[in-house]
N, C-alpha and C positions, 0 to 999 in steps of 0.2 A: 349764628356765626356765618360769615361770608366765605363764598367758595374761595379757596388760595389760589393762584397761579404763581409761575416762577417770580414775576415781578415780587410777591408779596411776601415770598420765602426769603426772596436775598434782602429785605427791607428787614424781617425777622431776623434775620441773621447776622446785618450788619449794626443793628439796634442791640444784639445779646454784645458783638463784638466792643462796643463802645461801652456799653455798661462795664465789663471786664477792665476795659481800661479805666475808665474813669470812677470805677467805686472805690478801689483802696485808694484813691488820692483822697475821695469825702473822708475815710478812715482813721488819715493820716492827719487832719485838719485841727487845727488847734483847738476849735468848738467841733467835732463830728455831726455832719447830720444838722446844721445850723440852718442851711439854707433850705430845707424843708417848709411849707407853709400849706394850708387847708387848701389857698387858694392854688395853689400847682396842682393837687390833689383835685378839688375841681377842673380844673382844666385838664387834667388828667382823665378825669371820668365822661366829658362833654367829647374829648379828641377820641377816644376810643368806641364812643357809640359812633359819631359824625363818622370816621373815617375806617370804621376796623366792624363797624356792627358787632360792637361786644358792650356789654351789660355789666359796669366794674360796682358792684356792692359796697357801700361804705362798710368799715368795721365798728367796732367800738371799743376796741384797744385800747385810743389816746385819743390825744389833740387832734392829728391830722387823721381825714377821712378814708386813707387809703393803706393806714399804715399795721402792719402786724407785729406781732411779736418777735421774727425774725429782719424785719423791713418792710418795705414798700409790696405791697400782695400785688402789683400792677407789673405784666411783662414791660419790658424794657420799653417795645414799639409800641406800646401804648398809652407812655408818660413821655415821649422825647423830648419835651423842654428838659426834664429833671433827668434822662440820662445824658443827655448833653453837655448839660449843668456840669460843671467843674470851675473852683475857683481861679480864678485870673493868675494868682499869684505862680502856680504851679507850672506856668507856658516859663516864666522867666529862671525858674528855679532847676528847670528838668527839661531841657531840649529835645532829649530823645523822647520822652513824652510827648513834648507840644509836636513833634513833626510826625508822629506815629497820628495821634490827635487831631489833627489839620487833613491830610491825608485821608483819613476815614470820614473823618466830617463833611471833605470833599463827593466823596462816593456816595455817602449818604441824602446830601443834598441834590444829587445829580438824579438815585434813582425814586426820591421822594416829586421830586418837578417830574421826570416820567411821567412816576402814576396820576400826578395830578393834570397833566395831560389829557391822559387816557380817559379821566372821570368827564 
Protein backbone atom coordinates (compact mmCIF):
# COMPACT_ATOMS: atom_id res chain seq x y z
CA UNK A 1 0.00 0.00 0.00
CA UNK A 2 1.24 3.59 -0.87
CA UNK A 3 2.09 6.22 1.52
CA UNK A 4 -1.29 8.74 1.38
CA UNK A 5 -0.83 12.45 1.17
CA UNK A 6 -3.66 15.06 1.29
CA UNK A 7 -3.85 14.87 -2.62
CA UNK A 8 -4.78 11.21 -2.32
CA UNK A 9 -7.42 11.49 0.51
CA UNK A 10 -9.55 14.14 -1.31
CA UNK A 11 -9.28 11.75 -4.50
CA UNK A 12 -10.68 9.01 -1.86
CA UNK A 13 -13.11 11.14 -0.86
CA UNK A 14 -14.31 12.68 -3.78
CA UNK A 15 -14.31 8.91 -5.60
CA UNK A 16 -16.62 7.64 -2.07
CA UNK A 17 -18.70 11.05 -3.01
CA UNK A 18 -19.56 10.02 -6.57
CA UNK A 19 -20.26 6.56 -5.95
CA UNK A 20 -23.14 7.90 -3.30
CA UNK A 21 -24.46 9.76 -6.16
CA UNK A 22 -24.23 7.72 -8.74
CA UNK A 23 -25.16 4.10 -7.25
CA UNK A 24 -28.91 4.44 -6.50
CA UNK A 25 -29.27 5.74 -10.21
CA UNK A 26 -27.57 1.86 -11.42
CA UNK A 27 -30.44 0.72 -8.62
CA UNK A 28 -33.04 2.52 -10.16
CA UNK A 29 -32.14 1.28 -13.84
CA UNK A 30 -34.40 -0.74 -15.73
CA UNK A 31 -31.75 -3.84 -15.97
CA UNK A 32 -29.75 -2.93 -12.54
CA UNK A 33 -26.15 -3.58 -12.62
CA UNK A 34 -26.43 -4.08 -16.67
CA UNK A 35 -23.41 -2.26 -17.38
CA UNK A 36 -21.07 -4.27 -15.33
CA UNK A 37 -18.71 -6.47 -17.46
CA UNK A 38 -15.35 -8.71 -16.38
CA UNK A 39 -13.59 -6.43 -18.59
CA UNK A 40 -14.17 -3.05 -16.20
CA UNK A 41 -13.32 -5.49 -13.51
CA UNK A 42 -10.06 -6.02 -15.22
CA UNK A 43 -9.38 -2.74 -15.81
CA UNK A 44 -10.39 -2.35 -12.48
CA UNK A 45 -7.73 -4.58 -10.99
CA UNK A 46 -4.71 -3.26 -13.67
CA UNK A 47 -5.74 0.85 -12.49
CA UNK A 48 -5.47 -0.04 -8.84
CA UNK A 49 -2.07 -1.70 -8.77
CA UNK A 50 -0.78 0.96 -11.70
CA UNK A 51 -2.04 3.86 -9.85
CA UNK A 52 -2.96 3.11 -5.97
CA UNK A 53 -0.36 0.06 -5.41
CA UNK A 54 -3.05 -2.10 -4.21
CA UNK A 55 -3.45 -5.77 -4.94
CA UNK A 56 -7.47 -6.23 -5.83
CA UNK A 57 -8.16 -10.38 -5.73
CA UNK A 58 -10.62 -11.77 -8.02
CA UNK A 59 -13.66 -13.49 -6.24
CA UNK A 60 -15.45 -16.25 -7.29
CA UNK A 61 -18.86 -15.23 -6.48
CA UNK A 62 -20.04 -14.90 -10.25
CA UNK A 63 -19.37 -13.77 -13.64
CA UNK A 64 -17.52 -10.66 -13.11
CA UNK A 65 -14.12 -10.81 -11.29
CA UNK A 66 -14.58 -8.21 -8.76
CA UNK A 67 -17.87 -8.72 -7.76
CA UNK A 68 -19.32 -9.95 -4.20
CA UNK A 69 -22.15 -10.73 -2.81
CA UNK A 70 -22.95 -7.42 -1.61
CA UNK A 71 -21.33 -5.70 -4.85
CA UNK A 72 -18.34 -4.59 -6.31
CA UNK A 73 -15.41 -5.65 -3.31
CA UNK A 74 -13.31 -2.64 -5.17
CA UNK A 75 -13.25 1.02 -3.24
CA UNK A 76 -14.71 3.44 -5.38
CA UNK A 77 -11.06 5.18 -6.47
CA UNK A 78 -10.01 2.19 -7.61
CA UNK A 79 -12.71 1.14 -10.24
CA UNK A 80 -13.30 5.04 -11.54
CA UNK A 81 -14.61 4.17 -14.98
CA UNK A 82 -17.39 2.17 -13.18
CA UNK A 83 -17.99 4.80 -10.50
CA UNK A 84 -18.34 7.25 -12.89
CA UNK A 85 -20.33 5.09 -14.90
CA UNK A 86 -23.94 6.39 -14.81
CA UNK A 87 -26.44 5.89 -17.52
CA UNK A 88 -26.82 8.73 -20.05
CA UNK A 89 -30.35 8.86 -19.74
CA UNK A 90 -30.37 9.99 -16.13
CA UNK A 91 -28.52 13.78 -17.15
CA UNK A 92 -31.89 14.41 -19.19
CA UNK A 93 -34.32 12.96 -16.65
CA UNK A 94 -32.94 14.58 -13.39
CA UNK A 95 -31.15 17.99 -13.61
CA UNK A 96 -30.44 18.31 -10.14
CA UNK A 97 -28.54 15.13 -10.67
CA UNK A 98 -26.77 15.83 -13.72
CA UNK A 99 -25.46 19.39 -12.26
CA UNK A 100 -24.56 17.83 -8.77
CA UNK A 101 -22.79 15.04 -11.38
CA UNK A 102 -20.88 17.40 -13.65
CA UNK A 103 -19.71 19.67 -10.92
CA UNK A 104 -18.03 16.69 -8.89
CA UNK A 105 -16.87 15.26 -12.04
CA UNK A 106 -15.19 18.54 -12.60
CA UNK A 107 -13.24 18.53 -9.15
CA UNK A 108 -12.42 15.14 -9.84
CA UNK A 109 -10.79 15.47 -12.96
CA UNK A 110 -8.99 18.49 -11.86
CA UNK A 111 -7.37 16.71 -8.83
CA UNK A 112 -6.80 13.40 -10.87
CA UNK A 113 -4.49 15.66 -13.69
CA UNK A 114 -2.70 17.08 -10.35
CA UNK A 115 -1.56 13.83 -9.36
CA UNK A 116 -0.82 12.83 -12.62
CA UNK A 117 1.40 15.61 -12.75
CA UNK A 118 3.13 15.16 -9.84
CA UNK A 119 3.86 11.29 -10.95
Amino acid sequence: MCVMDDLDKRLISLYKKMYKLTRPKCGKCNCPLSCCSPEYCDEAIRWAKEKWKVELEPTEYNRFPLMGPMGCIADPHLRPMCTLHVCENWHWRDPVFSEAYFELREELNAAEYEKEIRE
